[in-house]
C-alpha atoms as a printed R data frame, in Angstrom:
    type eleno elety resid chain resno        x       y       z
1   ATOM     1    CA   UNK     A     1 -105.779 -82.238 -43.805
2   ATOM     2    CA   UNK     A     2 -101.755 -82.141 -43.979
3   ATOM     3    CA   UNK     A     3  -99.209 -84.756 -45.271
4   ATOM     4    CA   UNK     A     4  -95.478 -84.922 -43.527
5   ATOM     5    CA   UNK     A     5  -92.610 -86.711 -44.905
6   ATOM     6    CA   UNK     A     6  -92.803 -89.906 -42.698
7   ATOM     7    CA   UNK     A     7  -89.011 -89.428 -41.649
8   ATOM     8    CA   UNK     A     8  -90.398 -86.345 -39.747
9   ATOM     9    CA   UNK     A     9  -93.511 -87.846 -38.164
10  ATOM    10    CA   UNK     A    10  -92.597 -87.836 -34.130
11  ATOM    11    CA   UNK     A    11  -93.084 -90.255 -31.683
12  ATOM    12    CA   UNK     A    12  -96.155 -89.075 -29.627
13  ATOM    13    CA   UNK     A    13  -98.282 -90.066 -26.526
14  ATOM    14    CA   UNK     A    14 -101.280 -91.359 -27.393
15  ATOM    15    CA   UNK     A    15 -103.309 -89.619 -25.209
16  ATOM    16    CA   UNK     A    16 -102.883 -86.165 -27.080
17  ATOM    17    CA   UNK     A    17 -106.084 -84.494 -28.271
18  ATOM    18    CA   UNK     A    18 -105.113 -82.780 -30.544
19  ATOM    19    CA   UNK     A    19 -102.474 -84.624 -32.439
20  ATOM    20    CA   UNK     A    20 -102.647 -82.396 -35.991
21  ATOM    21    CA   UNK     A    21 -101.437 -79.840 -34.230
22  ATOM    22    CA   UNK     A    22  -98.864 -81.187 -32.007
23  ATOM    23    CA   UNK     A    23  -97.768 -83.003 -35.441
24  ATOM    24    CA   UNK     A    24  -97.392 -79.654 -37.396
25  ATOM    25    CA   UNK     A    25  -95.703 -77.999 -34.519
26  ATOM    26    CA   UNK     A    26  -93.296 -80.679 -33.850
27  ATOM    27    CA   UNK     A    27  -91.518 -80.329 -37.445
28  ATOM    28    CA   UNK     A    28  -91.396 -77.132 -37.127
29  ATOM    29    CA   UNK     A    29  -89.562 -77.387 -33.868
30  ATOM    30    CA   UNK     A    30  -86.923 -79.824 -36.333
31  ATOM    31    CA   UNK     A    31  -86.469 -76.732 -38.449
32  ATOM    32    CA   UNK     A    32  -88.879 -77.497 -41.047
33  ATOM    33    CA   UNK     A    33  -91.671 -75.152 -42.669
34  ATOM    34    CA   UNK     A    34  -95.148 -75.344 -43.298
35  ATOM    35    CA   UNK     A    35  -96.200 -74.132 -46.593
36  ATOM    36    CA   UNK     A    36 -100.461 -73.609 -47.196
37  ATOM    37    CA   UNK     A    37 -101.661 -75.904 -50.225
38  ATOM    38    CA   UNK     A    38 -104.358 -73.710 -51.954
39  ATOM    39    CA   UNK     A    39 -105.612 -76.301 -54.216
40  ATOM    40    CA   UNK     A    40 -106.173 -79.218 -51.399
41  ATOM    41    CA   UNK     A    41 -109.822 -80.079 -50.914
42  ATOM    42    CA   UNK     A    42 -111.878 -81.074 -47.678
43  ATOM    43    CA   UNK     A    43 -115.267 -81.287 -46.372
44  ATOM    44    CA   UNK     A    44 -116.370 -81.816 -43.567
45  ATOM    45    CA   UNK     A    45 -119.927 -82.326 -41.923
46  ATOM    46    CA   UNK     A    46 -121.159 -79.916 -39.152
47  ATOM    47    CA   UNK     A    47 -122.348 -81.488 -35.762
48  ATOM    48    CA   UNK     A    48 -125.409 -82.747 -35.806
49  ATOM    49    CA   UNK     A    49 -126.799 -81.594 -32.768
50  ATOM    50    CA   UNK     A    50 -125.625 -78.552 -30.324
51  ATOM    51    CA   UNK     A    51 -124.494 -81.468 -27.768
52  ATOM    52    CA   UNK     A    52 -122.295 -82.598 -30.174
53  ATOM    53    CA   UNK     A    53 -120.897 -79.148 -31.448
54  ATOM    54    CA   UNK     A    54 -120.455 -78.875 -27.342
55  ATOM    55    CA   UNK     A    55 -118.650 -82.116 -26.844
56  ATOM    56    CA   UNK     A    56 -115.835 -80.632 -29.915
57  ATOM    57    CA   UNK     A    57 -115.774 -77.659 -28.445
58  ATOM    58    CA   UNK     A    58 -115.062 -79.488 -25.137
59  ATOM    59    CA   UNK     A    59 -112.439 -81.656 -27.058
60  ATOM    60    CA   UNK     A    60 -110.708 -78.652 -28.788
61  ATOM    61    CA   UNK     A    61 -110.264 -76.847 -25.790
62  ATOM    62    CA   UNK     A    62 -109.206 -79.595 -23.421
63  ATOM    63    CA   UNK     A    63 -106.483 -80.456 -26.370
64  ATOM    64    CA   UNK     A    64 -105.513 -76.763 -26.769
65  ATOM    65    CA   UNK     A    65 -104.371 -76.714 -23.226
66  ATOM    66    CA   UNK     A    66 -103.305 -80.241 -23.243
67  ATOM    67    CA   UNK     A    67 -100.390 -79.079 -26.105
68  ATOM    68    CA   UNK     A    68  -99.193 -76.040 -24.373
69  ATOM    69    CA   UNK     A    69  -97.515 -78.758 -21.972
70  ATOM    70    CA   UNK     A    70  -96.331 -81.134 -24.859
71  ATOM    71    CA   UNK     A    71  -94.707 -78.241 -26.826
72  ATOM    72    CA   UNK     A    72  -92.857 -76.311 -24.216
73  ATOM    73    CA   UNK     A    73  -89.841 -76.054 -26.957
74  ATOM    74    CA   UNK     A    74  -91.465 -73.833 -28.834
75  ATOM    75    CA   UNK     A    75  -91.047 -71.291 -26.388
76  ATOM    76    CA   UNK     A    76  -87.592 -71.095 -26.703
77  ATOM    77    CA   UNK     A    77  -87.412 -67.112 -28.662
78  ATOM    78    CA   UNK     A    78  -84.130 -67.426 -29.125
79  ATOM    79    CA   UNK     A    79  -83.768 -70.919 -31.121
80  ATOM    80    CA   UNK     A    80  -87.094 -70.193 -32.718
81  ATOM    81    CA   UNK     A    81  -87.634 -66.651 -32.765
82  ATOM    82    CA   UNK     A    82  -90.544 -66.229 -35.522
83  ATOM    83    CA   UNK     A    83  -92.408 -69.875 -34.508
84  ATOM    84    CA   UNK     A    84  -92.414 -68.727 -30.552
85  ATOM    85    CA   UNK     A    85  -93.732 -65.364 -31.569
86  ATOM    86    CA   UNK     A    86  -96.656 -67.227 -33.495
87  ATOM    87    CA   UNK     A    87  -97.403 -69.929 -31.009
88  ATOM    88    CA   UNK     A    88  -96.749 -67.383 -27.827
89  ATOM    89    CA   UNK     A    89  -99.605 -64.953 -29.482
90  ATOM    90    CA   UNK     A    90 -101.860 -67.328 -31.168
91  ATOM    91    CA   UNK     A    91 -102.298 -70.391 -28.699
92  ATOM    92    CA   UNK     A    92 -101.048 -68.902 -25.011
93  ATOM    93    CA   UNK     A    93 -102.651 -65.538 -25.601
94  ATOM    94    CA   UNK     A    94 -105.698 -66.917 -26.841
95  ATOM    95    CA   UNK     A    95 -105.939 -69.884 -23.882
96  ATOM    96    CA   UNK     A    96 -104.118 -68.702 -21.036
97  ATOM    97    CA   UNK     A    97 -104.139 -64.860 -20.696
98  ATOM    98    CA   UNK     A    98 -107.312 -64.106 -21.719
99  ATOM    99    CA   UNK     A    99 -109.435 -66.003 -19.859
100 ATOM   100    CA   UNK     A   100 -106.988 -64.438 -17.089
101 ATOM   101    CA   UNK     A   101 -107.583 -61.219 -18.260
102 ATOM   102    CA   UNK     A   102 -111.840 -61.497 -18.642
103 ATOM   103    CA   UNK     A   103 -111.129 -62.496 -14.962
104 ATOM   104    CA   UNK     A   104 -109.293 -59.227 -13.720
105 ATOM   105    CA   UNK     A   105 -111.164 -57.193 -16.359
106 ATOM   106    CA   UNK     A   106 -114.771 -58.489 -14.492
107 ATOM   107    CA   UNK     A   107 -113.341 -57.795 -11.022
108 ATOM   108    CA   UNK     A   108 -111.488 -54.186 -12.205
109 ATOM   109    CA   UNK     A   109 -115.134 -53.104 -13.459
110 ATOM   110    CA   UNK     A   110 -117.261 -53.797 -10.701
111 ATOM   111    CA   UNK     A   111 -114.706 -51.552  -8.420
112 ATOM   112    CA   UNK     A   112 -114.974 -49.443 -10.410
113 ATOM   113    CA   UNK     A   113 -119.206 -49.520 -10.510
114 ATOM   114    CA   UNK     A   114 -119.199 -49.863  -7.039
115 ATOM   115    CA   UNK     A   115 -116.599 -46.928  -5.741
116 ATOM   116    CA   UNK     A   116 -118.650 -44.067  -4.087
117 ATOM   117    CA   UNK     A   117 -117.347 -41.189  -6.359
118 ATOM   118    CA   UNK     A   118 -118.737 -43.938  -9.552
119 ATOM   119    CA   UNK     A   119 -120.442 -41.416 -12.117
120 ATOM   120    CA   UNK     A   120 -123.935 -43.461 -13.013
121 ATOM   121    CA   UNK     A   121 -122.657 -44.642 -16.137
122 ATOM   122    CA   UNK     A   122 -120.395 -47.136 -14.938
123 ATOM   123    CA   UNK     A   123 -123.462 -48.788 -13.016
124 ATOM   124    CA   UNK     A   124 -125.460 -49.033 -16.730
125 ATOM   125    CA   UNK     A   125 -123.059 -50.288 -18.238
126 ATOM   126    CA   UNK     A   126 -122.110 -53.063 -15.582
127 ATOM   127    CA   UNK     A   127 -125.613 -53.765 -15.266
């Protein structure tokens, strides 16, 4: 749940996923903060079946890498040092280099559990 001033809501494609997020990041980009409201109140129901919780999932993840391409200005350090740093570590970390990383970090270990001089403990472990 958020609230903008409407002077500040940006003109966006309707096919983003994710548009709360896109939203919020977009007034940042215009120099604008975000503050936390401590007394706002939500609920929200949880899926009712693990297809559904899959199909979010699905949905938040196809939308998280859907607004990497839709908010390439924030990754400008120098006109927004302190928002890059947050959206660099939170959202590319988190969906581009670690899935990278699981990747080479799968493919480091099993040269290293499969190299002739291997002590036996590498093979546990990978097994």
């Amino acid at each position: 749940m958020f609230s903008i001033r409407t002077a500040l809501f940006p003109q966006l494609d309707e096919k983003i996923i994710l548009d709360d997020f896109v939203i919020s990041m977009k007034v940042c980009l215009q120099g604008y903060k975000i503050d936390y409201e401590p007394g706002a109140f939500a609920t929200e129901f949880p899926s009712a079946s693990l297809a559904e919780e899959e199909k979010r999932k699905v949905r938040i993840s196809a939308g998280a890498y859907q607004s990497i391409g839709y908010l390439k200005g924030a990754l400008n350090i120098f006109k927004h040092p302190l928002l890059s740093f947050q959206y660099i570590s939170r959202r590319l970390l988190r969906w581009i280099f670690c899935p990278l990383m699981l990747i080479i970090l799968l493919a480091t270990n099993i040269l290293i559990a499969f190299t002739a001089t291997t002590h036996i403990i590498y093979l546990v472990f990978f097994s």
